[in-house]
PAMI-29571 format. One record per residue (C-alpha): x negated, y, z negated. Coordinates in nm, 2 decimals. Each point is the difference from the previous one (the first is absolute). Last residue first. Example, Ala and Ser with C-alpha at 12.3 -4.5 7.8 and 13.67 -1.06 7.14 Angstrom:
2
> -1.37, -0.11, -0.71 .
> 0.14, -0.34, -0.07 .
//
This chain:
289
> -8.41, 8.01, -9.19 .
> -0.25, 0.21, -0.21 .
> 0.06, 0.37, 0.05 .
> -0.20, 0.23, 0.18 .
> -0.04, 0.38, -0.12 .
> -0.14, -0.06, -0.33 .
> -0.04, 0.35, -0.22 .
> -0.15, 0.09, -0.29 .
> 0.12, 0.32, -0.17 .
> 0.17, 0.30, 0.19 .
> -0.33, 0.23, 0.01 .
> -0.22, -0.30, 0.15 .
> -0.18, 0.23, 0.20 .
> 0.07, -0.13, 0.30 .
> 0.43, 0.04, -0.11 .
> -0.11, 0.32, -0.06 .
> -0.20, 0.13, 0.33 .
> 0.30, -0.20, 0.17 .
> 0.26, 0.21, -0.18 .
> -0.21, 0.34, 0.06 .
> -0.09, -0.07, 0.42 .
> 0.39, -0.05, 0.02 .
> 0.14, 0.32, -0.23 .
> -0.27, 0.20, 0.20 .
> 0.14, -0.12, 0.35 .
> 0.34, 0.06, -0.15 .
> -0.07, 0.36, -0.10 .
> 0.35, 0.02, -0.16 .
> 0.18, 0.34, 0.12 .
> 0.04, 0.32, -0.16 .
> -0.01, 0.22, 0.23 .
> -0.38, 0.01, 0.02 .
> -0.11, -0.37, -0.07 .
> 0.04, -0.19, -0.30 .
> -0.18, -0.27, -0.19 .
> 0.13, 0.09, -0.31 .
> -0.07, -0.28, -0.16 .
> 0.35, -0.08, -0.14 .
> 0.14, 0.18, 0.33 .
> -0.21, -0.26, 0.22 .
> 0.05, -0.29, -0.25 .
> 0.38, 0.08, 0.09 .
> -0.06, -0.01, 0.40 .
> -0.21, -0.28, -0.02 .
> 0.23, -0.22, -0.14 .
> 0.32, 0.16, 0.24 .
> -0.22, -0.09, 0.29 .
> 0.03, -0.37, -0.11 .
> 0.36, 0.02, -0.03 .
> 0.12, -0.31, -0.19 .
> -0.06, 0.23, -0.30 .
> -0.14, -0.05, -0.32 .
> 0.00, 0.33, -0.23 .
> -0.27, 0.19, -0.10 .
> -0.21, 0.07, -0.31 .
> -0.38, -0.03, 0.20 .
> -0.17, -0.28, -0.22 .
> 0.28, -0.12, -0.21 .
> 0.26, -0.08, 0.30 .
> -0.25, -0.08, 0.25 .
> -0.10, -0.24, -0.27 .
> 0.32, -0.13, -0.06 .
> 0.02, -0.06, 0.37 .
> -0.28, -0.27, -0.02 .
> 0.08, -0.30, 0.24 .
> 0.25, 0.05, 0.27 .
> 0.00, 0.48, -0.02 .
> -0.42, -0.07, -0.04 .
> 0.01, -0.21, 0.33 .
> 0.22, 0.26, 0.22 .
> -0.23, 0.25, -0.15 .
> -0.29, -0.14, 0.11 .
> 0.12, -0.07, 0.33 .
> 0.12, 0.37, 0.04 .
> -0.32, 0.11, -0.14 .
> -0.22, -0.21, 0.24 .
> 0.20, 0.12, 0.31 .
> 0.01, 0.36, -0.08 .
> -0.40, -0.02, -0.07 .
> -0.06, -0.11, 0.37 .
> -0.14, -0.33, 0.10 .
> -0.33, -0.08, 0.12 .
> -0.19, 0.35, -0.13 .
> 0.04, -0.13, -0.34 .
> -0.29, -0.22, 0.05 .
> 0.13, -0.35, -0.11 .
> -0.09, -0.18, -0.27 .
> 0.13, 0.32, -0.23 .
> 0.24, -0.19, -0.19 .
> 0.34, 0.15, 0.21 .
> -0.22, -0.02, 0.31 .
> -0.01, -0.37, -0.13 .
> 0.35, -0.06, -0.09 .
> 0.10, 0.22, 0.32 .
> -0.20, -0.23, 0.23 .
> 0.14, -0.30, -0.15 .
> 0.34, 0.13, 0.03 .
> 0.00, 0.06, 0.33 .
> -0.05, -0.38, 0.11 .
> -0.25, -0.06, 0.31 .
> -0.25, 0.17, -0.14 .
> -0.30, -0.01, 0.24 .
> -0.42, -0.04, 0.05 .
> 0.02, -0.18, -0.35 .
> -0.18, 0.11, -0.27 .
> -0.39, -0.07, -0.14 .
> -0.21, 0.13, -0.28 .
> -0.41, -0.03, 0.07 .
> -0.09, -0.32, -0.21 .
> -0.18, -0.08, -0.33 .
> -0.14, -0.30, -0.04 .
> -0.01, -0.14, -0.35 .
> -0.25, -0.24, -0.21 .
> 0.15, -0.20, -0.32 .
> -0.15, -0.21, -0.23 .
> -0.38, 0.10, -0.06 .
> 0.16, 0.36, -0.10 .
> 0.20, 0.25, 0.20 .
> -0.20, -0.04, 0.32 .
> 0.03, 0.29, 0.27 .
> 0.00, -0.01, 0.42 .
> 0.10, 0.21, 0.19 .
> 0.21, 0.10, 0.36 .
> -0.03, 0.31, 0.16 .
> 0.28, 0.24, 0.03 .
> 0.22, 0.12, -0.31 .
> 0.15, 0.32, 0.03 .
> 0.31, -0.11, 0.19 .
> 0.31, 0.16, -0.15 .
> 0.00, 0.34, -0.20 .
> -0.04, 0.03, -0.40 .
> -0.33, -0.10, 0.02 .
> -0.27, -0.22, -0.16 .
> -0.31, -0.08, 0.19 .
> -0.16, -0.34, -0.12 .
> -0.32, -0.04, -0.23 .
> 0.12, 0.23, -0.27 .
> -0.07, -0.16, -0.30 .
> 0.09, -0.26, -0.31 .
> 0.03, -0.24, 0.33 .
> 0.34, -0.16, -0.13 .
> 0.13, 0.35, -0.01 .
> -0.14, 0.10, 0.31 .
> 0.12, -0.29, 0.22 .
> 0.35, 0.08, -0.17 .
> 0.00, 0.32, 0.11 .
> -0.12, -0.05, 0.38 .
> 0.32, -0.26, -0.02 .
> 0.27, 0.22, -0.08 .
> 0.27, -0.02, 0.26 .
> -0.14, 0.24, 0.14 .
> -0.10, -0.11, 0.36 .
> 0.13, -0.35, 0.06 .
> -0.17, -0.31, -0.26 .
> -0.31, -0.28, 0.03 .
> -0.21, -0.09, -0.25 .
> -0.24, -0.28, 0.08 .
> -0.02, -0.29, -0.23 .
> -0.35, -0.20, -0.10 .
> 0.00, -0.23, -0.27 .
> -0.34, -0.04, -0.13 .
> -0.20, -0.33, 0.06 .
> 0.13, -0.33, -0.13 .
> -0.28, -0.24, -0.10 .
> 0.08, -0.29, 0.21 .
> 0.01, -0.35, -0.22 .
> 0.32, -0.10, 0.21 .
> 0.23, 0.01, -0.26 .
> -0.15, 0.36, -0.06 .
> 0.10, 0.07, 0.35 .
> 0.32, -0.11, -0.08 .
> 0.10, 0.20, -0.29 .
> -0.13, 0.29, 0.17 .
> 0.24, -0.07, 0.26 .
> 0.29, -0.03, -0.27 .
> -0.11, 0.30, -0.19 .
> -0.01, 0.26, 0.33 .
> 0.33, 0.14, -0.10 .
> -0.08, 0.07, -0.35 .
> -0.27, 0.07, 0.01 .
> 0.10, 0.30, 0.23 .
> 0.22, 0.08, -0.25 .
> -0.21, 0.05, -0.29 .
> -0.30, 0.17, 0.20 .
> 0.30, 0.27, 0.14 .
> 0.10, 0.06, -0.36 .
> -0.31, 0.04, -0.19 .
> -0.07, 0.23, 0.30 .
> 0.30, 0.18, -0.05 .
> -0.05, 0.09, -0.34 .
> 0.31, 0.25, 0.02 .
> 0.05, 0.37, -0.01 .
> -0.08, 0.13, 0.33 .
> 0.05, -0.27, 0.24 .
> 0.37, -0.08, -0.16 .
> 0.06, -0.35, 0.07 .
> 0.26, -0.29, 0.11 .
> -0.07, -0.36, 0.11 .
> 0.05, -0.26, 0.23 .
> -0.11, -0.34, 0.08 .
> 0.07, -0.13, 0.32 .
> -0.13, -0.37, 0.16 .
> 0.30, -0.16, -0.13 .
> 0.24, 0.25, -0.04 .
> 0.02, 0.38, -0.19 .
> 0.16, 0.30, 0.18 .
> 0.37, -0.03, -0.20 .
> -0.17, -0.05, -0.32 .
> -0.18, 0.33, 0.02 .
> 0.25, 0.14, 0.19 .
> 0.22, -0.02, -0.31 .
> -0.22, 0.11, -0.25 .
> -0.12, 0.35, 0.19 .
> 0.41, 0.06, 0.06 .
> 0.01, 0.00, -0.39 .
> -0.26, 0.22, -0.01 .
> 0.14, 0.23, 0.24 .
> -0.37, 0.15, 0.18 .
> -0.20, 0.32, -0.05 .
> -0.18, -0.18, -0.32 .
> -0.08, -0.36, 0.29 .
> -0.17, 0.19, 0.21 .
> -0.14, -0.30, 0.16 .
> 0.14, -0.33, 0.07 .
> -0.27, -0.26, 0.00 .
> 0.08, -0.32, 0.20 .
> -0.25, -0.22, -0.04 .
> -0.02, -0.25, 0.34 .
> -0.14, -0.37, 0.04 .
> -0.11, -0.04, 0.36 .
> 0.30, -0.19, 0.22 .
> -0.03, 0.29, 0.27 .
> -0.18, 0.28, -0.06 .
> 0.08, 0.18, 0.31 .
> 0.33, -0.10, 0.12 .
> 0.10, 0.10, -0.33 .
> -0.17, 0.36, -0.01 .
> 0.18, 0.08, 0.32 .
> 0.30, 0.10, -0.23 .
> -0.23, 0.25, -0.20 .
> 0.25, 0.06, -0.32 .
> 0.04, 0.32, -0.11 .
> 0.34, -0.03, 0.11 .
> 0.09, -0.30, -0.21 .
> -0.17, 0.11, -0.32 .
> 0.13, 0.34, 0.03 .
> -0.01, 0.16, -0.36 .
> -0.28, -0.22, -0.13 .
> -0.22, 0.12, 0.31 .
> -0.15, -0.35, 0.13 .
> -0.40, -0.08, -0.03 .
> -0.08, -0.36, 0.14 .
> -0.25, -0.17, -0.16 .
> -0.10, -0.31, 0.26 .
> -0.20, -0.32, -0.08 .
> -0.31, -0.20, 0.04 .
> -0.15, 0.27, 0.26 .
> -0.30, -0.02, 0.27 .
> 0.25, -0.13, 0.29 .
> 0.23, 0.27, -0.11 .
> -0.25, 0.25, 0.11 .
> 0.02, -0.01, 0.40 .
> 0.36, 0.00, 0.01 .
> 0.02, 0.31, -0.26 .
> -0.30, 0.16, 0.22 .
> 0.27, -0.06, 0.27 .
> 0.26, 0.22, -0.17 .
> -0.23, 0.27, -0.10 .
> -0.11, 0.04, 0.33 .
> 0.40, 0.07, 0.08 .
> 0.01, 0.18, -0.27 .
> -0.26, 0.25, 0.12 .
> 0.21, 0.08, 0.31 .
> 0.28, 0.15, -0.15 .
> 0.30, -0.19, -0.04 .
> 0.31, 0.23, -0.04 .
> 0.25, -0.06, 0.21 .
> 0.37, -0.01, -0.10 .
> 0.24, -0.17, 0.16 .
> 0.32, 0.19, 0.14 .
> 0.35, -0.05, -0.22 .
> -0.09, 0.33, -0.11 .
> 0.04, 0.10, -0.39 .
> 0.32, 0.03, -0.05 .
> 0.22, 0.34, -0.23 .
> 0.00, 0.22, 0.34 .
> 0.23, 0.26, -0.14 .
> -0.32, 0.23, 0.00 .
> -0.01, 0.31, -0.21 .
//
């Protein structure tokens, strides 16, 4: 067992050379686009997040989906709704899976494109179809959500980052056209918490940081926000020694080693595997303001 609780002050690399393509195919694209969808995990909407997406897209209008919205704090879900809408932002929360998200996407694009359509019908133009590209980082859920507005598999779904790599085209009806595009992170992580947020939601290979580091972090958060559920999922009692946490859900488990001691590597790989698997409920791990 490590006392080292941090994640290294060091930046973090990780931008293979594909995203780089990716990122100048997003250049190259945005000139044939209307609008930007950009796919967010519901649980990290600040860290999923593509800060170079802004210096990208400019002034263009933006729809802010956040995915993942049933392994997410619904009342969190509400507030950064509200909190991520402006002028030229609309936002709004779905479940790829279960809801009619292509009655959803059409509505809100319209939405947001229904004062320039206005005024190309002032003009006597017949407006064309709105065309927005889809842009998002590796698993944040955007290969599902081109599925389940395409009624099939045209994009590669994975539970692993960067399976998407070409860019395509499809229409959803005469009103709305989307460009789908190869998902793009930054080359570094400046902050260490928006590397463990997304190693923590799987955005990340888990090779980048080490399973010690994501479970302390994720337990630091659960002890802040949810303790009651550490409480009722694993019967324990709230320390303000982290190591003492995973030494009871250890025994509780049995997780044990010979002589009786808590296999903390296994206690760590088995309280990320459940917090992943949405075992303690749905969970936010950035807070509005």
């Amino acid at each position: 067992m490590s006392n080292n609780e941090n994640v290294s002050k060091t930046s973090i690399n990780w931008f293979p050379g594909h995203m780089n393509k990716a990122r100048r195919l997003m250049e190259d694209s945005l000139k044939l686009v209307d609008m930007v969808i950009e796919i967010r995990d519901c649980r990290i909407p600040y860290s999923s997040a593509n800060p170079l997406l802004d210096q990208l897209i400019n002034n263009k209008p933006r729809l802010i989906v956040l995915s993942k919205k049933d392994k997410a704090d619904d009342m969190d879900t509400i507030k950064w709704i509200n909190n991520l809408k402006d002028d030229h932002t609309s936002c709004v929360a779905i479940n790829s899976l279960n809801d009619n998200v292509k009655a959803i996407l059409i509505k809100e694009c319209r939405n947001i494109m229904a004062a320039k359509i206005a005024r190309m019908k002032a003009k006597g133009m017949k407006p064309r179809a709105i065309r927005a590209m889809v842009v998002g980082i590796p698993n944040v859920g955007k290969s599902t959500l081109i599925n389940a507005v395409a009624k099939k598999r045209i994009a590669k779904v994975a539970n692993k980052p960067g399976v998407t790599q070409s860019l395509q085209w499809m229409r959803l009806d005469k009103d709305l056209e989307l460009l789908d595009t190869p998902g793009v992170l930054w080359p570094k992580f400046n902050d260490e918490n928006v590397a463990l947020n997304l190693a923590l939601c799987k955005a990340i290979k888990d090779e980048v940081l080490n399973i010690e580091q994501i479970a302390v972090y994720a337990m630091k958060k659960m002890i802040a926000y949810y303790p009651e559920r550490l409480i009722d999922r694993y019967n324990i009692v709230i320390s303000d020694d982290i190591y003492d946490m995973f030494r009871q859900i250890g025994e509780n488990q049995k997780l044990i080693m010979a002589k009786n001691e808590v296999d903390y590597e296994r206690v760590y790989a088995f309280f990320v595997q459940e917090v992943r698997e949405d075992k303690l409920g749905g969970l936010t791990w950035e807070k509005v303001g």
